[in-house]
C-alpha positions as CSV (number, residue, x, y, z in Angstrom):
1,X,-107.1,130.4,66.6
2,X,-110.6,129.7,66.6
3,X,-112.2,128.3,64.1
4,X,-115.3,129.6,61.9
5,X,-117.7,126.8,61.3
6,X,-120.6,127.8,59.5
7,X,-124.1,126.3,59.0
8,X,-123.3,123.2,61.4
9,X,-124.6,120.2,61.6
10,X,-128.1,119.8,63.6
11,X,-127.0,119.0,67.0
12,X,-128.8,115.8,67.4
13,X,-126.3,114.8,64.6
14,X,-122.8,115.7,66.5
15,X,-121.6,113.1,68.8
16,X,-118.2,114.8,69.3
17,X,-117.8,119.0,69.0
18,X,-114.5,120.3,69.4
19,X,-113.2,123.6,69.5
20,X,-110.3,125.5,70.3
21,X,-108.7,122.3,72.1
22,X,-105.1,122.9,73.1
23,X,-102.2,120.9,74.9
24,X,-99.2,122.3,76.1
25,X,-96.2,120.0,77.9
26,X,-94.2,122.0,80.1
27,X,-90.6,122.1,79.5
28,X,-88.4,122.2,82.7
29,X,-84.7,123.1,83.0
30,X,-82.5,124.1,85.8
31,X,-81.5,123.4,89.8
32,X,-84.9,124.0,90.6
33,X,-87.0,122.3,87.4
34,X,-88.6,125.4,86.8
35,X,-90.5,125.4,83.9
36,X,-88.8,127.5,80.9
37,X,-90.9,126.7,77.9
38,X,-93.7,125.0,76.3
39,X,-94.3,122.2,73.7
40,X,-97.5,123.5,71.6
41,X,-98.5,119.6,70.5
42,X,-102.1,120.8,69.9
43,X,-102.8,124.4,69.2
44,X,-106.6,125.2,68.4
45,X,-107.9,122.0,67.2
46,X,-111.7,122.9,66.3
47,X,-113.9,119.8,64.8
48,X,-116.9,117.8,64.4
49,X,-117.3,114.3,64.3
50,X,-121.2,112.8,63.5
51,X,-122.9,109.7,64.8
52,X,-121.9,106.8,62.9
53,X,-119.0,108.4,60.8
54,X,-115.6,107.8,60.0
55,X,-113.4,110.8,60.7
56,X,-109.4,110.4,59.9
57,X,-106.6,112.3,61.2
58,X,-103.8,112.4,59.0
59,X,-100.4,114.2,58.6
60,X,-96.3,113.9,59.3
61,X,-95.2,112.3,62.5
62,X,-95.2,114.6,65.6
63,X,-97.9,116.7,64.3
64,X,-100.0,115.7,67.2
65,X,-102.4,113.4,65.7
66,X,-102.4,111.1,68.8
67,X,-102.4,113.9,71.3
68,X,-105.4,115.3,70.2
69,X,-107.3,111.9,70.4
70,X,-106.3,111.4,73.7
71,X,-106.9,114.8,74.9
72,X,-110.8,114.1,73.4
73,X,-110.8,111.3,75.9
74,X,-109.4,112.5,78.7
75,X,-106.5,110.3,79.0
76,X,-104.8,113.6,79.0
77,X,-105.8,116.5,80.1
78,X,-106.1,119.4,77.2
79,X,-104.6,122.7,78.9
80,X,-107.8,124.6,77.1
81,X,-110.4,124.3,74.8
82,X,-113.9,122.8,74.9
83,X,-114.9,119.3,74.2
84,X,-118.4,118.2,74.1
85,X,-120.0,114.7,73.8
86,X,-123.5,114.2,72.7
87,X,-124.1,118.2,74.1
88,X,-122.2,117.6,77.1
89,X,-119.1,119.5,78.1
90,X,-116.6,117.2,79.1
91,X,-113.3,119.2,80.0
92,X,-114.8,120.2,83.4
93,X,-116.5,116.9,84.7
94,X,-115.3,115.4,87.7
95,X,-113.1,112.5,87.9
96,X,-116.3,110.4,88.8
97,X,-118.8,111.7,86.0
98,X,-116.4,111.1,83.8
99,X,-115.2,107.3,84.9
100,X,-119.2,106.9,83.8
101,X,-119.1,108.6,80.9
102,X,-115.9,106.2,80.1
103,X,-118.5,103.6,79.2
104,X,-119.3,105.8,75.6
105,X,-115.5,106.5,75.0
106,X,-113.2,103.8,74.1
107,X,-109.3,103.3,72.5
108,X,-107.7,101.4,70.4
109,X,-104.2,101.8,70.9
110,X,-101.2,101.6,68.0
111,X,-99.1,98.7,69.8
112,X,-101.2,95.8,70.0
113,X,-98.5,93.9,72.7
114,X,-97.6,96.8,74.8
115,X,-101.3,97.7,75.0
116,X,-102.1,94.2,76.3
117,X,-100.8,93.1,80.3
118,X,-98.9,90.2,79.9
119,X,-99.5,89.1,83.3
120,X,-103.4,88.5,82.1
121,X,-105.1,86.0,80.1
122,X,-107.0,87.1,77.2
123,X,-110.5,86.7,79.4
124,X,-109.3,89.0,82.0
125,X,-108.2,91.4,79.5
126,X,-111.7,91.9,77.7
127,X,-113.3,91.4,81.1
128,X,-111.6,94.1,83.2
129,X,-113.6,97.1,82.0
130,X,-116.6,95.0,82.5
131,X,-115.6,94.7,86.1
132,X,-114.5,97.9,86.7
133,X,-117.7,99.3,85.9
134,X,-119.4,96.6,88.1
135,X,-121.6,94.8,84.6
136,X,-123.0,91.9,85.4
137,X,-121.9,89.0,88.0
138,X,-118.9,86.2,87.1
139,X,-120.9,84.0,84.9
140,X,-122.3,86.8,82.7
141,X,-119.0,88.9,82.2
142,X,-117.8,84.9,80.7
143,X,-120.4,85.0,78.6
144,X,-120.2,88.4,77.8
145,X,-116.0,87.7,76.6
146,X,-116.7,84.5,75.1
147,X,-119.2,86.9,72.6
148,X,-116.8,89.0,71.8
149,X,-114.1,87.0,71.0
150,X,-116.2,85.5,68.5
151,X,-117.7,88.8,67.2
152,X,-113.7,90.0,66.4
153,X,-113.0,86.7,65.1
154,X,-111.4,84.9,67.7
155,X,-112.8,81.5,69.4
156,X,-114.0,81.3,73.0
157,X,-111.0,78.9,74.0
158,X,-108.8,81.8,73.2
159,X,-110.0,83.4,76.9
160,X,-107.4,81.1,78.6
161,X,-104.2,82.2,76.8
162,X,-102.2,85.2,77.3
163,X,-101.0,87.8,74.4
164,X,-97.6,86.5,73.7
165,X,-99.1,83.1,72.1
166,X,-100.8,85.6,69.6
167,X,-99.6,87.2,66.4
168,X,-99.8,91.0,66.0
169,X,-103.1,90.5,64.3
170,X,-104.6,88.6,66.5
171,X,-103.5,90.7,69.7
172,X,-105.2,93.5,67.8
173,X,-108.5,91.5,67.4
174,X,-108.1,91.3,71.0
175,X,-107.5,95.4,71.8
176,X,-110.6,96.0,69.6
177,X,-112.7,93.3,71.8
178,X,-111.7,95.0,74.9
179,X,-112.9,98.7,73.4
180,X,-116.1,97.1,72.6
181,X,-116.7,95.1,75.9
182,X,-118.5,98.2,77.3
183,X,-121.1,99.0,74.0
184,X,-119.1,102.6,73.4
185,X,-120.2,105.0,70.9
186,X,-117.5,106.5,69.9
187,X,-113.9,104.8,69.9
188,X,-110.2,106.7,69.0
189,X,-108.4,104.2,66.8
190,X,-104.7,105.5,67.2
191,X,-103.3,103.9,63.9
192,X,-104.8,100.7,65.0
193,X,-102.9,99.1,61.8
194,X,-99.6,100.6,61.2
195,X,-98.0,98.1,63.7
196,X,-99.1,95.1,61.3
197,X,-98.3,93.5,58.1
198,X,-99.8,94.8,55.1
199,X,-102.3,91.3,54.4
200,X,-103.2,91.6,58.1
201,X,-104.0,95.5,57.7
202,X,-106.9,94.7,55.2
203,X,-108.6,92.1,57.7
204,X,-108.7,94.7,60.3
205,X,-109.5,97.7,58.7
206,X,-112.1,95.0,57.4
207,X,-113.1,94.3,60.3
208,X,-113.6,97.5,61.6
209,X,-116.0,98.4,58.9
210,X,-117.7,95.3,59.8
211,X,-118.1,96.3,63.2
212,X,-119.2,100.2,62.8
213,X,-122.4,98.7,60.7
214,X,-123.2,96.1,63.0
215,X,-123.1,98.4,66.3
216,X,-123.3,102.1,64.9
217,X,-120.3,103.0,65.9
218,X,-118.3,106.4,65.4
219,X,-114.0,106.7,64.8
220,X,-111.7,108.8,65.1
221,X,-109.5,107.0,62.8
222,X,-105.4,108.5,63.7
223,X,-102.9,107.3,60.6
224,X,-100.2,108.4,58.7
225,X,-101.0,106.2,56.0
226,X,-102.5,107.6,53.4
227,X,-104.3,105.0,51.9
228,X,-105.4,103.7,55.1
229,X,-107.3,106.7,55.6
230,X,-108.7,106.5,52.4
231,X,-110.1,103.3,52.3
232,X,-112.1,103.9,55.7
233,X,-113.0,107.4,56.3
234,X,-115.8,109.1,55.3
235,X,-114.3,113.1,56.0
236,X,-110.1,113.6,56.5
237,X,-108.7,116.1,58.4
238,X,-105.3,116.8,58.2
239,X,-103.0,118.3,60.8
240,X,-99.5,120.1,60.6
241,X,-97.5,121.0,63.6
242,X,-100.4,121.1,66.1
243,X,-103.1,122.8,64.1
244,X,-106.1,121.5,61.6
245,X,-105.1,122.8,58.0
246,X,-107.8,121.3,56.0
247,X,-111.0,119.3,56.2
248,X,-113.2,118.0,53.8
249,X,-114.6,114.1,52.5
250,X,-112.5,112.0,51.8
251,X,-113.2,111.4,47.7
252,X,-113.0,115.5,47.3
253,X,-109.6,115.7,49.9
254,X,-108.1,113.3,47.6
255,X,-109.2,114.8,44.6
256,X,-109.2,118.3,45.0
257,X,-106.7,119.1,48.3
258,X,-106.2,123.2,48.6
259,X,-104.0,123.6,51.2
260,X,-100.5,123.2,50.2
261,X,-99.3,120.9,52.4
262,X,-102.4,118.8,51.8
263,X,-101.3,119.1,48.0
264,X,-97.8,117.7,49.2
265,X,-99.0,115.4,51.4
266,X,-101.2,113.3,48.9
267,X,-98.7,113.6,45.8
268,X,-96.3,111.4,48.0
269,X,-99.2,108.6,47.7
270,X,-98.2,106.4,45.2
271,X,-99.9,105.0,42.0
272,X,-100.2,101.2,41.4
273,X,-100.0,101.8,37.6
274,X,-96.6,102.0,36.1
275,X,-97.7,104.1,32.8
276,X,-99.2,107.0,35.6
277,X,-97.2,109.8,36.9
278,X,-97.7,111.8,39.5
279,X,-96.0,115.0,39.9
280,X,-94.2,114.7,43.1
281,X,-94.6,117.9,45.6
282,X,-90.9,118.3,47.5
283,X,-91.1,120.5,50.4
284,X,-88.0,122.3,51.4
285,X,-86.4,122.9,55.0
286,X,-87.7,120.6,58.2
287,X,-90.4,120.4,59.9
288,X,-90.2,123.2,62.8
289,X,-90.0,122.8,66.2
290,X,-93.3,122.8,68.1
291,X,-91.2,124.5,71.5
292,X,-91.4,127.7,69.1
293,X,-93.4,127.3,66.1
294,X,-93.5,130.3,63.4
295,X,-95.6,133.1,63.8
296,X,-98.7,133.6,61.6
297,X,-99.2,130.3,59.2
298,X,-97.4,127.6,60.8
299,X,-96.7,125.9,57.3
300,X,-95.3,129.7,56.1
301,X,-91.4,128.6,56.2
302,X,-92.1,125.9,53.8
303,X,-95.0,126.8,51.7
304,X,-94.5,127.5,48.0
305,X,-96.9,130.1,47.6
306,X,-96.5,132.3,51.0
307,X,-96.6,135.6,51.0
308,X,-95.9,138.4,53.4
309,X,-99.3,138.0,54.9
310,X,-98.3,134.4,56.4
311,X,-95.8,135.6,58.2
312,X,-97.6,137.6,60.0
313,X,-100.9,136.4,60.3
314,X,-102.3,132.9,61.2
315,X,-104.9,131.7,58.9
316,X,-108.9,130.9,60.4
317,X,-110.1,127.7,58.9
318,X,-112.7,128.7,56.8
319,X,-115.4,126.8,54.1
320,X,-113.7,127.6,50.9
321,X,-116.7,124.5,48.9
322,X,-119.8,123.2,50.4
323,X,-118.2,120.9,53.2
324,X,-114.5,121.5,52.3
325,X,-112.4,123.9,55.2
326,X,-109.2,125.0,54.6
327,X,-107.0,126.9,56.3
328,X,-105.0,129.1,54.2
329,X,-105.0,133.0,53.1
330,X,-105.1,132.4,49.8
331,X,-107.6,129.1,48.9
């Protein structure tokens, strides 16, 4: 379903504009694999992410956080939808416009070994995009990876070894020096921290911030932790079962959610003050199936206030406050 966004942002202010964006995996099943349904991961996903801001994605596991970060990249390819980048649509563009455009677009990805080839040294890690888009000769790509290793907060010697003489942290330092090897402007963090203790979380989440001042750069920020998302975006939006429910900053999200299964979400974040309650949202029944999700409001089955109306029909994201979107018939 489409979503309504009103007054937008000047456009010399939107790096990313998304609307409508949808991926579906085929399901196949008999003799001859023919394909007898769909998985709705992403299901009219409509956003804007601005130059130089923070943008998390939050909500329960499967909900297709991921799926829509790397259908905004191209790493898969969305089934529908539109997906511009600085004015420019992107779904359409040839493989070889869009290996160039690559250069902007960078990842971070959650599994900071299995990210990394363990056949290659650190060096020829950080150095491969720089080679693949033909940057400079031998002696300036060095150069180029000794910089960066220092700039994450590694030493130049590091270039020689290979990921498995790292910790997690470190091999992480080392993913976010390959994303910046080609100068992007925007990069996907997919939950860049939730492979990592909680001490070495801080340093990169620190470090992150440290990096979007120094280069003006702009995140998508995927997590499922809640106070990850807190700490470093600027707006939240928060996704159930392949569909944006709610969007807003992130002070007024975490004060005020409307959506109900914002509302549950947050009251499962816990408060580091023993004489503080919080009153604890339970939702009931699981999570449904995305092969065959409900009709209308896709959070209907499980949502405390639904009505008749929900069942039947599916809620446009709309600006309920100034800045604050919520999709929901009745907030």
């Amino acid at each position: 379903m489409s979503a309504i966004l009103n007054d937008p942002p000047p456009e010399g202010d939107v790096l990313l504009s998304v609307r409508d964006l949808t991926k579906y995996f085929p399901i196949t099943g008999g003799l001859f694999s023919r394909i007898v349904g769909h998985v709705k991961a992403v299901d009219g996903v409509s956003f804007d992410l601005l130059r130089g801001e923070t943008m998390g994605l939050v909500g329960e596991s499967g909900c297709g956080k991921t799926t829509t970060g790397r259908a905004v990249l191209r790493l898969i390819e969305p089934t529908s939808g539109s997906i511009k980048f600085e004015g420019k649509e992107i779904v359409k563009l040839p493989k070889s416009e869009m290996r160039a455009l690559r250069r902007e677009m960078q990842i971070i990805f959650q599994d900071p070994f299995g990210s990394l080839n363990p056949r290659m040294s650190v060096g020829e890690i950080i150095e491969e995009p720089l080679d693949i888009h033909h940057i400079g000769n031998r002696h300036e790509r060095e150069k180029r990876v000794k910089e960066l290793l220092e700039v994450v907060g590694l030493a130049s010697y590091h270039m020689r070894r290979y990921p498995h003489e790292f910790s997690g942290g470190q091999r992480q330092r080392v993913g976010i020096a390959r994303a910046l090897a080609l100068n992007p402007k925007l990069i996907v963090a997919d939950e860049p921290v939730s492979a990592l203790d909680v001490s070495i979380q801080s340093q990169i989440l620190n470090l992150l911030e440290d990096l979007q001042k120094e280069f003006g750069l702009t995140y998508l920020f995927i997590a499922h932790g809640l106070n990850v998302i807190r700490h470093i975006s600027d707006r939240v939006g928060v996704m159930y079962l392949g569909a944006m429910v709610e969007i807003a900053d992130a002070e007024e999200i975490y004060r005020k959610p409307l959506h109900p299964y914002t509302e549950a979400l947050f009251s499962a974040i816990p408060i580091p003050n023993p004489m503080l309650k919080r009153e604890r949202i339970i939702l009931q029944g699981d999570v449904p199936s995305p092969v065959n999700p409900p009709s209308g409001c896709r959070f209907h089955t499980r949502c405390p206030i639904a009505q008749e109306q929900c069942k039947a029909d599916r809620p446009i994201i709309k600006e309920s406050f100034p800045g604050h979107w919520v999709a929901c018939h009745f907030r």
